[in-house]
N, C-alpha and C positions, 0 to 999 in steps of 0.2 A: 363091352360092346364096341362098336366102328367107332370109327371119328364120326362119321357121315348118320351115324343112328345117335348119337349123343346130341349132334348136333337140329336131328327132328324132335328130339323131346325136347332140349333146352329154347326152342325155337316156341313155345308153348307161353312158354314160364316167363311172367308169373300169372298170365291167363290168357286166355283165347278169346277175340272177339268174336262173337257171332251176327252183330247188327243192335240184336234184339237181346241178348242177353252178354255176358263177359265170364265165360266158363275161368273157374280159381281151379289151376289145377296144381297149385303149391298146395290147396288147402289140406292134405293129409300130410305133409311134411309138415305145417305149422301146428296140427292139429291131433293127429295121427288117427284121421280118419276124413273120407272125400266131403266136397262139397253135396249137400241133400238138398236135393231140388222141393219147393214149395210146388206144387201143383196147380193151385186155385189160381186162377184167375187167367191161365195161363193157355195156349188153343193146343189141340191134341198134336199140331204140328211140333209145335216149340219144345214143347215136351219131351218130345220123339230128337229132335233136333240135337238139345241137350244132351239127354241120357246117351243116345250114340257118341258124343264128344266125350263125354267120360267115361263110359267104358272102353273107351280106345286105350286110356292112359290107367284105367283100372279096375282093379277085381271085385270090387264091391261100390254097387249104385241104388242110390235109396229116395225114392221119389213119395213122397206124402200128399195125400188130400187130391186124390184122382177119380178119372171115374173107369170105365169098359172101354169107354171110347178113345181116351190119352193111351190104355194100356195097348190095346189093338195098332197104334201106329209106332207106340215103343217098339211090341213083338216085331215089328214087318223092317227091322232097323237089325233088331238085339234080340234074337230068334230066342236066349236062355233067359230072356226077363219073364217074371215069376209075378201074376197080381193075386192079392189075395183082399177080395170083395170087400171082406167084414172091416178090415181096416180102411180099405180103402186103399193101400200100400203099393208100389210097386218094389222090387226087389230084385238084384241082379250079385249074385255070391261065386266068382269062382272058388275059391276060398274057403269049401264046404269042410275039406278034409283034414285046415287044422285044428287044433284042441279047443274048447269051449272052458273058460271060467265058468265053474260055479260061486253061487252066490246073490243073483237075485232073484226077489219075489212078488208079481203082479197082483197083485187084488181089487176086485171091483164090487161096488157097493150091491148095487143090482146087475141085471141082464141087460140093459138098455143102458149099461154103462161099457160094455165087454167092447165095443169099435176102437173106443180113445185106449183103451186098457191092450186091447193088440195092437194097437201102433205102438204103443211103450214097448210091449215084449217083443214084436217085430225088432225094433229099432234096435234094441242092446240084444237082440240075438246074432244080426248083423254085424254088431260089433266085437264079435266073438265070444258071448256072454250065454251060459246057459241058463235058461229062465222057468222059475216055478211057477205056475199060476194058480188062484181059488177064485172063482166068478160068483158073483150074486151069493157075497157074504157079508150083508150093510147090517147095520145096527137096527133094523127093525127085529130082527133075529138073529141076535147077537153069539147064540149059542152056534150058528153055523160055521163065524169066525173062528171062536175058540178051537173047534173040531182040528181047526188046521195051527193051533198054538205052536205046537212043537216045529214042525214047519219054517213058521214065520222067525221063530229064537236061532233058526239055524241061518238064516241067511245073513250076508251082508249088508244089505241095502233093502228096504222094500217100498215100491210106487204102488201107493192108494190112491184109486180111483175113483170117485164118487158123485152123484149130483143130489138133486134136491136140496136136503139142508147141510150136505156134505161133512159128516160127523164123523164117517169111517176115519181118515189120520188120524187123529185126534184118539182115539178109543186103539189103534193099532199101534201108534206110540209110548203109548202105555203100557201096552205087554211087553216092548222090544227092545234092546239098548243100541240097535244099530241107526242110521239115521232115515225118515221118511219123506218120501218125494208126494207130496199130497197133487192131486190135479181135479179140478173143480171140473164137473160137464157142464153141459148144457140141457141137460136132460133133466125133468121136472116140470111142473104147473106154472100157472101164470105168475104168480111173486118170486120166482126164486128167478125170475129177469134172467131167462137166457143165461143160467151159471153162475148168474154175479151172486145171488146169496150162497151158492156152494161156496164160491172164490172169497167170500169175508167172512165165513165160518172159518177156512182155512188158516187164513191171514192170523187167524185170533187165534188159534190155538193156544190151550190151558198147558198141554203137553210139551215141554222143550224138545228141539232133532228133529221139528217139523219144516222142511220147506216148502215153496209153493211154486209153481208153476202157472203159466195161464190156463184158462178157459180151453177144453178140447183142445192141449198140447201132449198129446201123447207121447209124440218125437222128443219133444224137449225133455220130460221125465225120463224115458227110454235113455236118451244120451246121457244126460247127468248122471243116472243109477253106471252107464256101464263105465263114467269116469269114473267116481266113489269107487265102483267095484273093481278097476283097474288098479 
């Protein structure tokens, strides 16, 4: 490249103030993947503000925990940003055409577990990772899981998704010798407190190769699995 274009990207580095936010755009050098924007709490401007800032400097933008409205001021910025509802996700891949790793695999306990469970598969699809999924295969019918035994033996990593008493890791670590990304929801009745009893069934695991992640962190399983599988 010029002198003069070395010198607009190095003019960046190691972040961009915006006021309101401080865009890392070393953070796929240090990382080898961009900074992901948290969503929540955040106005559909800034959003919008952000995600433009980094897709200037890159081919893959990954924004979590949005609504129609954040995505709608993205688009009017970053015409090929991608939302996909059920996550919640926003998604920007130039990127599309190179090779995908296989090797990982999503599973979610129920149906009203599948949002956090595609933000995981979202997340390490992004990260150039090809991703297997079985939805609403919990331990109340356990034999639904099995069906996908051979499946689950074949991958590298697999993120269990689960709420209520959040049993599924724990029962999937036991079929598997590779290691498990357990994520507790939020999802379930009044005692299971908002995830927290999914999230210390996890924590306990009988099973060893279990880890845990927080409460409705999809992203954060999603990245871990597509390090491990890196």
């Amino acid at each position: 490249m010029s002198v003069d274009d070395a010198l607009a990207k190095l003019a960046i580095l190691p972040y961009e103030e915006l006021g309101f936010a401080k865009i890392d755009h070393h953070r796929a050098l240090r990382r080898g993947f961009p900074e992901v924007v948290f969503g929540l709490g955040k106005t559909a401007g800034q959003v919008a503000d952000i995600v433009a800032r980094l897709a200037s400097t890159s081919e893959r933008v990954l924004v979590t925990k949005v609504n129609r409205e954040c995505f709608d001021a993205v688009k009017g910025l970053v015409p090929e940003a991608e939302y996909h509802p059920l996550a919640q996700v926003i998604t920007i891949n130039r990127a599309k055409k190179l090779p995908s790793r296989p090797g990982i695999m999503v599973v979610s306990g129920g149906t009203s577990d599948i949002p956090i469970a595609e933000e995981a598969a979202l997340t390490a699809e992004l990260m150039g990772n090809l991703v297997e999924r079985a939805y609403d295969v919990g331990v109340a019918g356990v034999h639904r899981l099995l069906d996908h035994l051979p499946r689950l033996r074949q991958a590298r990593v697999v993120v269990a998704v689960a709420g209520m008493e959040g049993a599924l890791p724990s029962v999937v670590s036991g079929l598997v010798s590779v290691p498990v990304i357990a994520v507790p929801t939020s999802v379930g009745y009044g005692a299971s407190f908002g995830g927290l009893a999914a999230l210390l069934t996890m924590l306990n695991s009988c099973s060893a190769g279990v880890s845990v992640v927080n409460i409705d962190n999809g992203f954060g399983a999603g990245y871990l699995a597509a390090l491990i599988n890196r």
